[in-house]
C-alpha positions as CSV (number, residue, x, y, z in Angstrom):
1,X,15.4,-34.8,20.8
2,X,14.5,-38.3,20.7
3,X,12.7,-38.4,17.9
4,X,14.0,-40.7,14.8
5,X,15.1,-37.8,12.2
6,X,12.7,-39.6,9.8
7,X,9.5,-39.8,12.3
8,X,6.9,-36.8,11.2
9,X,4.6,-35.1,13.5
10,X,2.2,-31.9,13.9
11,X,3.0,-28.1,13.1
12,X,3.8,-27.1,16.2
13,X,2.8,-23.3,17.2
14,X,3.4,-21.8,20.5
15,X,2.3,-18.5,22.2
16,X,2.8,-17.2,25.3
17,X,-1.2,-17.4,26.0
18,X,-4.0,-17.0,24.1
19,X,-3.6,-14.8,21.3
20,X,-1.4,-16.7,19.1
21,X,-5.0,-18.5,18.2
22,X,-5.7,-15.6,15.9
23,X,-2.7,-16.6,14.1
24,X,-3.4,-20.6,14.4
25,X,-6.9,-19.9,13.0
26,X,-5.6,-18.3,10.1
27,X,-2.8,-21.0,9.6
28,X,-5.5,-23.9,10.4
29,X,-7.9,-22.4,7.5
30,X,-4.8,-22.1,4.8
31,X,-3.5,-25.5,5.6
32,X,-6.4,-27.4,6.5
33,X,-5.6,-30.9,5.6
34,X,-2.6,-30.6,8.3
35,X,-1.9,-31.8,11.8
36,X,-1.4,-28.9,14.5
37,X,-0.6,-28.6,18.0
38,X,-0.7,-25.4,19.9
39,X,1.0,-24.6,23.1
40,X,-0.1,-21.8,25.2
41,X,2.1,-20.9,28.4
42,X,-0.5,-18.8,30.3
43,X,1.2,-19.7,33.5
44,X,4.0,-17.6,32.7
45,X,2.2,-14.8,30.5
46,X,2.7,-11.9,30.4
47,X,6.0,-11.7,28.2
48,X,6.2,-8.7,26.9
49,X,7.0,-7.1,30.2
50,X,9.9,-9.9,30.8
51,X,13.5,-9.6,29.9
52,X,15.2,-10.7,27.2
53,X,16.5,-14.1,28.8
54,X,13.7,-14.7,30.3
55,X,11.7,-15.0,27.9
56,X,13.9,-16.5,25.3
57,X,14.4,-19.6,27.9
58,X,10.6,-19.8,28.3
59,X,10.1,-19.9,24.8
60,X,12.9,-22.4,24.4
61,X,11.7,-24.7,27.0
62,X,7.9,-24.6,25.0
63,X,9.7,-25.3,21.8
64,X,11.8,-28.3,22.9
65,X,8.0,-29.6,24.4
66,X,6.6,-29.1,21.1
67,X,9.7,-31.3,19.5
68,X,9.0,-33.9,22.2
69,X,5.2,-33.9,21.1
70,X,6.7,-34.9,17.4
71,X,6.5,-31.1,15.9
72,X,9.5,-30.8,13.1
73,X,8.5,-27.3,12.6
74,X,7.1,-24.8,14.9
75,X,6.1,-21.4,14.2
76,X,6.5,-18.9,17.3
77,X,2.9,-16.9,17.0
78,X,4.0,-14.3,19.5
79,X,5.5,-11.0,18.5
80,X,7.1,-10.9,21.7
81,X,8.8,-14.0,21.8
82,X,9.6,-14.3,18.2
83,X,11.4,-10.3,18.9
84,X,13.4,-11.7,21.8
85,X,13.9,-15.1,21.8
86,X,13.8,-16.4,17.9
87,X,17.5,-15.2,16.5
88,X,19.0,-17.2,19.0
89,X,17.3,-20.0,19.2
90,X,17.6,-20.1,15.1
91,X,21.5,-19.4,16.0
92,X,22.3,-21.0,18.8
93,X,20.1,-24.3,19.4
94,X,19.0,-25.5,16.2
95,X,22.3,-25.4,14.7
96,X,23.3,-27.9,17.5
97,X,20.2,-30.2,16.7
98,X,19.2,-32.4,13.4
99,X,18.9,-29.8,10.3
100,X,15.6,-30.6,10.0
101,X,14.1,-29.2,13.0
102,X,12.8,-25.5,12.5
103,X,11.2,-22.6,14.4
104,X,9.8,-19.7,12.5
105,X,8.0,-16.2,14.0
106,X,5.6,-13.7,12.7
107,X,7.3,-10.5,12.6
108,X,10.0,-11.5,9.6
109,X,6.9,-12.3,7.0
110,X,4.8,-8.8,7.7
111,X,8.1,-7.0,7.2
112,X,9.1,-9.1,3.9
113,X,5.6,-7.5,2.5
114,X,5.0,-4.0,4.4
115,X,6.7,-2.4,1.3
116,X,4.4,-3.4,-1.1
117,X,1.7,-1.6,0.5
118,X,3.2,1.9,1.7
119,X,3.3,4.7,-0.7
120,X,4.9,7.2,1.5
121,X,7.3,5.0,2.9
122,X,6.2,5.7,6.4
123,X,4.8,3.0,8.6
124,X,3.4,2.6,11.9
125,X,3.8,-0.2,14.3
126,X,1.0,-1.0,17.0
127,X,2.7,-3.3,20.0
128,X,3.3,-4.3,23.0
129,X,5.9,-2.6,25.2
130,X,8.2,-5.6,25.0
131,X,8.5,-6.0,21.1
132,X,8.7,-1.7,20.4
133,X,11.5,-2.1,22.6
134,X,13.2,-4.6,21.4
135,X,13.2,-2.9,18.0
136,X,12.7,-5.8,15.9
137,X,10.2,-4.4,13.5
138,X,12.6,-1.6,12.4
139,X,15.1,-3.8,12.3
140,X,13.7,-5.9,9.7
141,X,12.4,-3.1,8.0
142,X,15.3,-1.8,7.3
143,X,16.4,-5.4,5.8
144,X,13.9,-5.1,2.9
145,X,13.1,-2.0,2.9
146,X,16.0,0.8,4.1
147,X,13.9,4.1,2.5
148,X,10.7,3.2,4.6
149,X,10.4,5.1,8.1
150,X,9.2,3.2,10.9
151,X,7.5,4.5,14.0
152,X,6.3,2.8,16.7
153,X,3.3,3.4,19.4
154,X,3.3,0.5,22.4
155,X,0.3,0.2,23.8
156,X,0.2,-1.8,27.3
157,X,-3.6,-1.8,28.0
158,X,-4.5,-3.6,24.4
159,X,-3.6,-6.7,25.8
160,X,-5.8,-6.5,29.2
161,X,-9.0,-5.5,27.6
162,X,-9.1,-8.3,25.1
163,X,-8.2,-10.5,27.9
164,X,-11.1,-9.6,30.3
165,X,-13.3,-9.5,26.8
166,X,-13.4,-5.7,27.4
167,X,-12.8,-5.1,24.0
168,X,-16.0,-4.4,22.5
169,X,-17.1,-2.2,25.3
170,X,-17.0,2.1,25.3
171,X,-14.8,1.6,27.9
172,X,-12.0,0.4,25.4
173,X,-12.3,3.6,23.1
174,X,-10.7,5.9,25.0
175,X,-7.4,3.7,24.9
176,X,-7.5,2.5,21.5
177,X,-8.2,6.2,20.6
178,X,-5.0,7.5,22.7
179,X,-2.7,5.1,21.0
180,X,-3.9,5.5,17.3
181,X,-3.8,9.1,18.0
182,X,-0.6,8.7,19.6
183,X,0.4,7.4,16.4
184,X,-0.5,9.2,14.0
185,X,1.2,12.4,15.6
186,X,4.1,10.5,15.3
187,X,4.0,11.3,11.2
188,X,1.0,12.4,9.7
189,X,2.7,10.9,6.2
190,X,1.8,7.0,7.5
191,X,0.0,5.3,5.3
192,X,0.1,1.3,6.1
193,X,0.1,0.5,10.0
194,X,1.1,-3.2,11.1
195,X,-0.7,-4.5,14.2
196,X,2.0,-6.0,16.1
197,X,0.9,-8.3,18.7
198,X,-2.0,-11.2,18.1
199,X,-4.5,-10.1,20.6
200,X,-5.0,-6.9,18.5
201,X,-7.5,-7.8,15.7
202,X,-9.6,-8.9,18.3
203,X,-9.6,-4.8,18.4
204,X,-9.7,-3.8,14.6
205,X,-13.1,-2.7,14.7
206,X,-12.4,0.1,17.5
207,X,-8.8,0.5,15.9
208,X,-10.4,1.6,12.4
209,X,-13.2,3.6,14.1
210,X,-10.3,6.0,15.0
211,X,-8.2,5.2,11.7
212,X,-8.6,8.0,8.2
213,X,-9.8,5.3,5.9
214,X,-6.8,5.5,3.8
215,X,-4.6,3.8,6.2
216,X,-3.9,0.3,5.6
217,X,-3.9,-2.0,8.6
218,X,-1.7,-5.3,8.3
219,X,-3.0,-8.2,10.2
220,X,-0.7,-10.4,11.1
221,X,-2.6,-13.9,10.8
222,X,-3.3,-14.3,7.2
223,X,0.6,-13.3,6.4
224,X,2.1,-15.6,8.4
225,X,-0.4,-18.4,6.9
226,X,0.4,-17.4,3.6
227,X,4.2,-17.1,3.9
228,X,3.9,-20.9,6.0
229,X,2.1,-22.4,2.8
230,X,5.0,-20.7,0.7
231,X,7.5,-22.2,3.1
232,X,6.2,-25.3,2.9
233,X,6.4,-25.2,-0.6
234,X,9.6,-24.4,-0.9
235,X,11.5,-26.7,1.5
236,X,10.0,-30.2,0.7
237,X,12.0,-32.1,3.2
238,X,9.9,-30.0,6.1
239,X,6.8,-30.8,4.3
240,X,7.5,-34.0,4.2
241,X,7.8,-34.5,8.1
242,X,4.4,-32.7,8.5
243,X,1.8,-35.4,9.2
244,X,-1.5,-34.5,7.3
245,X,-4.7,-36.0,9.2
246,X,-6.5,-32.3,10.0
247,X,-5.9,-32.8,13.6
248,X,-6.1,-30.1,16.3
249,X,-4.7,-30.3,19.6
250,X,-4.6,-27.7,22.2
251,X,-2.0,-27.4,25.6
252,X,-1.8,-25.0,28.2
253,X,0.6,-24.4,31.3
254,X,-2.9,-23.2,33.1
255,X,-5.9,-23.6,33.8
256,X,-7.4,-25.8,30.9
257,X,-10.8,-24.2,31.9
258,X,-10.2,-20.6,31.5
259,X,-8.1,-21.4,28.5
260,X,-11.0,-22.9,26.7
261,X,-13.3,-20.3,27.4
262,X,-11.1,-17.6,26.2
263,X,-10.3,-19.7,23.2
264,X,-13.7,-19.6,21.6
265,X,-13.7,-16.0,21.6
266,X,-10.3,-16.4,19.4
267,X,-11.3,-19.0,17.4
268,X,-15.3,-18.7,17.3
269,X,-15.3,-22.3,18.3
270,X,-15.3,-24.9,21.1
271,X,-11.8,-26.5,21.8
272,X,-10.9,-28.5,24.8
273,X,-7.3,-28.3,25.6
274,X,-5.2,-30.1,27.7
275,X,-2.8,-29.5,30.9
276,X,0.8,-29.4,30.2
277,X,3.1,-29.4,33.9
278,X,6.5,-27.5,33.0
């Protein structure tokens, strides 16, 4: 990169469209006094249907955009990319850059916690097609927590009806109602359910309409807020290349248009975003 090693910038967080906002907001509201950029590559989305190398180079080419935009640290607020494209760009790229640059994702700190929260030790995952198969959640499950059993429900038409701002509408029910059911059949012993892609709390409502109150659902955003604060905290020399000015900019690969409109329903505010040509 040709940043000086001791030049600071923004938090950099990239998604493959739009619902990595619902992490940003949560990130944004924890860390307020910091600078953030967010990169959304709607051009390109969706990911979750895209192979492996695919998307780890589309993620990788975002990231390195993000370092060129002065971003020391960027956090991958995409379950999808951060299942199939964050081990090796932790392992392969960084390790051939300055030490100080890092990327972090969003699955590692839900599964760091999950355990906390189950009693019967059986846990369900609500995702897209592209992170249930690339088994990352059980995965890292298994790294913190070998006794828990992890089961897994994808469901491809989440995504769509949050996108056309069908998620509020009767229509919505009978999907949300198949998957959750789908779920649940799976075990009848889960007790904490993690919602595994960022477009999905849009949906909580309808999610927990079809949910036995019991059930705990994990949302994603404020855990990957609070484990960025406690990252922060414990690796000074990141913090200390995170400018502080409670900037906001926004980038997408599309149309800047449709990405601000889409954003307010994310964020429940105006933004105005900015092209970026790939």
């Amino acid at each position: 990169m040709d940043k000086a090693a001791d030049n600071p910038g923004p938090i950099g967080v990239f998604d493959s469209g739009i619902g990595g906002l619902t992490v940003f907001r949560e990130i944004a509201a924890r860390l307020p006094e910091y600078d953030f950029v967010y990169l959304g590559d709607n051009a390109r989305v969706p990911y979750g249907t895209r192979s492996f190398d695919t998307v780890y180079h589309y993620t990788w080419e975002c990231v390195q955009h993000l370092f060129r935009m002065g971003s020391r640290l960027v956090v991958i607020a995409c379950n999808t990319a951060s299942a199939k494209a964050l081990r090796t760009i932790q392992q392969r790229d960084l390790v051939t850059m300055d030490k100080l640059y890092r990327v972090l994702g969003v699955i590692r700190p839900t599964t760091e916690i999950v355990g906390m929260h189950s009693n019967t030790r059986h846990v369900g995952i609500l995702a897209t097609q592209g992170t249930v198969t690339s088994m990352s959640y059980v995965i890292e499950i298994n790294k913190f927590f070998p006794d828990i059993k992890v089961w897994q429900e994808a469901c491809p038409m989440w995504v769509p009806l949050v996108e056309a701002n069908e998620h509020t509408s009767p229509g919505a029910d009978y999907f949300v109602k198949k998957n959750v059911t789908n779920l649940l059949e799976k075990s009848p012993e889960i007790d904490t359910i993690i919602l595994g892609c960022t477009h999905y709390p849009l949906l909580i409502d309808k999610i927990r309409q079809f949910l036995p109150k019991e059930i705990k659902l994990l949302v994603q955003g404020p855990i990957v807020a609070d484990s960025l604060a406690d990252y922060l905290q414990r690796h000074p020399e990141i913090d200390a290349l995170c400018t502080r000015g409670g900037t906001r900019t926004f980038y997408t690969t599309e149309s800047t248009e449709d990405f601000d409109n889409k954003a307010q329903r994310f964020l429940g505010t105006r933004v105005e975003s900015r092209h970026l040509q790939l």
